[in-house]
C-alpha positions in Angstrom: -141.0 -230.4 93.7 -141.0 -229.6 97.4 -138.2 -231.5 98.3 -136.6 -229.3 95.2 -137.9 -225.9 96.3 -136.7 -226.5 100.0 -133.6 -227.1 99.3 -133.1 -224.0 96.6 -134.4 -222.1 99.9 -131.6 -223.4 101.9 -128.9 -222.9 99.8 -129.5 -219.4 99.3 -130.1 -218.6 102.7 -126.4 -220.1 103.3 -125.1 -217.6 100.2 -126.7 -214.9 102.4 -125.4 -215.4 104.8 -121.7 -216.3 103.7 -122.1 -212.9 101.9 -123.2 -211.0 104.9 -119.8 -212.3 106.2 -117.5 -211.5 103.3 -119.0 -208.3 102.4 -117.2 -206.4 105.6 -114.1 -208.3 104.3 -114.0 -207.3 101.0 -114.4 -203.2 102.0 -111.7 -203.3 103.6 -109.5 -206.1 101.4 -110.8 -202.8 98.6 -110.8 -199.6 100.4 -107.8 -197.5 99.5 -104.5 -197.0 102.3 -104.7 -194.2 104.4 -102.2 -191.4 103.3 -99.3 -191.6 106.2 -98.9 -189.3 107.9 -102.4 -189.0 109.1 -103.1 -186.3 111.3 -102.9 -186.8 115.2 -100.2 -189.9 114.4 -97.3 -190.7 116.2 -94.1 -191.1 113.3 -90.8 -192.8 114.9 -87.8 -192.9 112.7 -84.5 -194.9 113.4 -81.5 -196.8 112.1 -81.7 -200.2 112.0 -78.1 -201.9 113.9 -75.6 -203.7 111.7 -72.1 -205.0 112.4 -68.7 -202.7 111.8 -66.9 -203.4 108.8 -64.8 -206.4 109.5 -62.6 -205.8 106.7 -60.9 -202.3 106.7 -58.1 -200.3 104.5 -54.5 -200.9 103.6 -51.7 -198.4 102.6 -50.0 -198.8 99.8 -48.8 -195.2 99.3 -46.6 -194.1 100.6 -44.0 -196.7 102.2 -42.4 -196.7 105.3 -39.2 -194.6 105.8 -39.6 -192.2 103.5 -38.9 -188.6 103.8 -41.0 -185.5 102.5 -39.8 -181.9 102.2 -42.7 -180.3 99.7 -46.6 -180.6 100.9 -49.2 -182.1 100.0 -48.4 -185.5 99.8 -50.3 -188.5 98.2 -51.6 -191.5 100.3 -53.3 -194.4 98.3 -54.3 -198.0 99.2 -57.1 -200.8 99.5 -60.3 -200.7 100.8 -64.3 -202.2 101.2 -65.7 -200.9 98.1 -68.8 -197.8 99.3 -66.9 -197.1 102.8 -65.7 -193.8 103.8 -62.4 -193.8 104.4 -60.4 -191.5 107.0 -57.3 -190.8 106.9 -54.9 -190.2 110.6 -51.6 -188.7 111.2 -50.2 -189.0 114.7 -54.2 -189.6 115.6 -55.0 -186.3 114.2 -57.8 -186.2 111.2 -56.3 -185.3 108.2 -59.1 -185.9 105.3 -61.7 -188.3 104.1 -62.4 -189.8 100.7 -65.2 -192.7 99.2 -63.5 -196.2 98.9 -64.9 -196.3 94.9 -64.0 -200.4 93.1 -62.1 -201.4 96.1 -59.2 -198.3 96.2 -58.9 -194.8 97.7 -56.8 -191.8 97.2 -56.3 -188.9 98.9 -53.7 -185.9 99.5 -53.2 -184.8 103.0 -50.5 -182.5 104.9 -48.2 -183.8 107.1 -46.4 -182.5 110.2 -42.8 -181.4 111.2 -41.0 -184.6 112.2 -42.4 -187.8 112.5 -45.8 -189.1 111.2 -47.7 -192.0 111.4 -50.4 -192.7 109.2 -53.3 -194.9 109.5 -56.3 -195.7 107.4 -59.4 -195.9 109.0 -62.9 -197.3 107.3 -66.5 -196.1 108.2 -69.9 -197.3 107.3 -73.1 -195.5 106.7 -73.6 -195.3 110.9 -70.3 -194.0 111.4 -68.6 -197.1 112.6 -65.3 -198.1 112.3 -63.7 -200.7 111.4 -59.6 -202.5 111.7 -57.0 -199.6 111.3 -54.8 -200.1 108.3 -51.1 -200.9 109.0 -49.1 -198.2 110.1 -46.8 -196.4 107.9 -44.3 -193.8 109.0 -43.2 -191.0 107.3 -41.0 -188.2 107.9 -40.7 -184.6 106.9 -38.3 -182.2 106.5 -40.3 -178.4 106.6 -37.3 -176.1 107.1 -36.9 -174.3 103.6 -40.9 -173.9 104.0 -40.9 -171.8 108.0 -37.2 -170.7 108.6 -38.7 -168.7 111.5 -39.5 -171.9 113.3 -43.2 -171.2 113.6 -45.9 -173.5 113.9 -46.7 -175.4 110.6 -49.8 -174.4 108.9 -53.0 -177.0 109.3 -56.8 -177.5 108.2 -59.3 -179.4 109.9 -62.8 -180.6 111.0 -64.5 -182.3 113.4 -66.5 -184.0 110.5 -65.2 -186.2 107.7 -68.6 -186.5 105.9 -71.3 -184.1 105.8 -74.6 -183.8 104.2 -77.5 -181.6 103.0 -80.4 -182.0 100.7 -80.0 -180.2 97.7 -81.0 -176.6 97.3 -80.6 -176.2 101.0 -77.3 -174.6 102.7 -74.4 -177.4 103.6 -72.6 -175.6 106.5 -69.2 -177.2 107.5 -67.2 -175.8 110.3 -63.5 -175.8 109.8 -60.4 -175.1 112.1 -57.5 -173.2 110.7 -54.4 -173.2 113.1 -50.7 -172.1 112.3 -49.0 -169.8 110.0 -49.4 -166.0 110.4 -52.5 -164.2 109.1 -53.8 -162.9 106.8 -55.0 -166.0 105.1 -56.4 -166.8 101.6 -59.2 -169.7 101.7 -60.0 -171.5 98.1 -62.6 -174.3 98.1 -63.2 -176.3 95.7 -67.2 -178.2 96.2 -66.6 -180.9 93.6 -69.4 -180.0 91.4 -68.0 -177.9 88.8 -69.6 -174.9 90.4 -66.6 -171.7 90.5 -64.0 -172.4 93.3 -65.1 -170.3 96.7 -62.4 -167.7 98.1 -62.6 -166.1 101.2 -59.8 -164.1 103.5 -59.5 -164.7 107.3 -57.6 -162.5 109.4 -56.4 -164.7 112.3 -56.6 -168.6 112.8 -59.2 -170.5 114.6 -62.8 -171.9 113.5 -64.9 -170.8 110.3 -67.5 -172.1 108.4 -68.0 -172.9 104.8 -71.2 -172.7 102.8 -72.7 -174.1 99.9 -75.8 -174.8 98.0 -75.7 -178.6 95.6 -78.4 -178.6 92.8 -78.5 -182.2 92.3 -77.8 -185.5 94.7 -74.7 -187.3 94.8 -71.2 -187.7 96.6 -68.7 -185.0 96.8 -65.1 -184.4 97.1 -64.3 -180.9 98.8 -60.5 -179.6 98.1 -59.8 -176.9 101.1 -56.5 -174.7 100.5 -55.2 -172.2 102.8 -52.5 -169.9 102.3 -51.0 -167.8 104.7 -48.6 -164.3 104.0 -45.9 -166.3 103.8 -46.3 -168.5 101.5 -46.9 -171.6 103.7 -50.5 -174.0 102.8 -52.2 -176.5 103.9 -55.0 -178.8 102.2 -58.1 -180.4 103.4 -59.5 -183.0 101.4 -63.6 -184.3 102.7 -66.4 -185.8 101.7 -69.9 -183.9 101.3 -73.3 -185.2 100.3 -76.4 -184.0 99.0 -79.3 -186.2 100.0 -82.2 -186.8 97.8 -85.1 -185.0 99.2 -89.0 -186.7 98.9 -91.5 -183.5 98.7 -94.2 -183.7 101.2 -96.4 -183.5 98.8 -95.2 -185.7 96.3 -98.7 -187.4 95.9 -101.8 -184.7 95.3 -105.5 -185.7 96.7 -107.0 -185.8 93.5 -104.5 -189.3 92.8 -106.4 -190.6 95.8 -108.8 -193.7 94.8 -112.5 -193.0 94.7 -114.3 -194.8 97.3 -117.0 -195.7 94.5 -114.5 -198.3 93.3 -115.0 -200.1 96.5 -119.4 -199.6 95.9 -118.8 -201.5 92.7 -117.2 -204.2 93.8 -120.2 -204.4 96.6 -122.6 -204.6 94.0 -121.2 -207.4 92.0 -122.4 -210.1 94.2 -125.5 -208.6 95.2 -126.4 -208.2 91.8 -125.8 -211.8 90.6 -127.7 -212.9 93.4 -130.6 -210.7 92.5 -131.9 -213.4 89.7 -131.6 -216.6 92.2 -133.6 -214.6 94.8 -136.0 -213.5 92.2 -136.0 -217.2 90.9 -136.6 -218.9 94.8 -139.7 -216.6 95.2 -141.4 -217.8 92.0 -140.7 -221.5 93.0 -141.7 -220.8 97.0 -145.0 -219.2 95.2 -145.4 -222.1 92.5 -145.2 -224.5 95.0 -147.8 -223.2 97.6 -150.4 -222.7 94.8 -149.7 -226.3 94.1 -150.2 -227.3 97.6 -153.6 -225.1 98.2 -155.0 -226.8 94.7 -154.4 -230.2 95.8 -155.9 -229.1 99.5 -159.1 -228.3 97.8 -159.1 -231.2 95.3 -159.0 -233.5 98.7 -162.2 -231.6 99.9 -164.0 -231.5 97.1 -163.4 -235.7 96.8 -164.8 -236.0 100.5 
């Protein structure tokens, strides 16, 4: 019975103690995360690096040689499936369109004379990849500017633009050519009612629009000058998918009373082997002090 009651003591006092160790652990293996941000935190954003496309676009559309004499035109090809592609004319930008199941199409304007086109391929990080082949192209504007003038042309310094949705999308354009006044129509790809807008002379300008929803868009630019003479813009726009700030309320934050239960579990099925080693520890010292006086009452 000693031997017994000894070791009862010591293997509790080894669960104590591999308790008091675990406990610590398992408040914080429970407690809830932290909302992020947290207030006086540091946030650092970034874009992780990736290769260039190795594969870029082809043209199919149209071939080499031919000649043009009525604007726009239609150039078509190959290309990495989810890529923008941008379309060059004697290294000039002339319109961007999404590669969507491995092909592209696009109309562009051309210029008086000689022009050589080249696809171009972008990922999301703006880098390029392998030119297309070259095709070269001719036309023939004469019955369009008998004056001799400069050839009307749209523009941008961006191919791809975005905005979240229900927030202004501002895209600078460059209108040069042609004699003013000038009549504007842009079409935003989302079914809304085509812009239309007048400018009196040539130079930079902005568009503006508001997309409801998230998605990719193909924005159709048209100018038209007092003479008759146009020029398209073809680019790509897209509305990113905004996360609210406060997309998660503080009443859907866990109760830290969670974590008090799971705190109490052990201690509670430990309660009963406590209770039970103090009623053997006092069994077995009544025991002892009955046989102590039983051994001085026989001398």
């Amino acid at each position: 019975m000693k031997h017994f009651a000894q070791k009862l003591c010591v293997v509790l006092v080894s669960m104590l103690a591999v308790f008091s160790m675990v406990a610590p652990n398992l408040v914080r293996a429970a407690a809830p995360p932290p909302n992020n941000p947290q207030s006086g935190s540091t946030g650092i954003t970034g874009s992780i690096g990736s290769e260039p496309p190795k594969q870029g676009a082809t043209i199919t559309t149209p071939t080499n040689g031919q000649t043009f004499t009525n604007l726009p035109i239609r150039v078509s090809g190959l290309c990495p499936t989810g890529l923008l592609v941008k379309i060059f004319d004697n290294n000039v930008f002339m319109g961007s369109v999404m590669c969507v199941n491995g092909s592209y199409s696009i109309q562009i304007d051309l210029f008086s004379g000689r022009n050589d086109l080249v696809a171009r391929v972008y990922d999301a990080l703006d880098q390029a990849g392998p030119d297309s082949n070259i095709v070269t192209v001719n036309f023939n504007d004469s019955q369009f500017n008998p004056g001799g003038g400069e050839l009307l042309t749209l523009t941008s310094d961006f191919a791809r633009r975005g905005a979240n949705p229900s927030e202004t999308l501002v895209w600078p354009i460059i209108l040069s050519g042609g004699t003013g006044p000038y009549a504007i129509s842009i079409d935003w790809g989302d079914n809304k009612p085509t812009d239309l807008m007048s400018l009196q002379f040539p130079g930079k300008f902005d568009i503006k629009h508001i997309y409801d929803t998230a998605g990719t868009y193909t924005i159709t630019i048209k100018a038209v000058d007092k003479n008759g003479l146009t020029a398209y813009l073809q680019l790509v726009a897209t509305a990113n998918g905004a996360v609210s700030a406060n997309a998660q309320d503080d009443e859907d934050t866990p109760s830290i009373i969670t974590v008090t239960k799971v705190l109490w579990l052990p201690a509670a099925l430990m309660l009963p082997m406590i209770a039970l080693s103090f009623w053997l520890g006092r069994r077995y010292e009544l025991a002892s002090l009955r046989k102590h006086l039983e051994n001085i009452d026989a001398n």
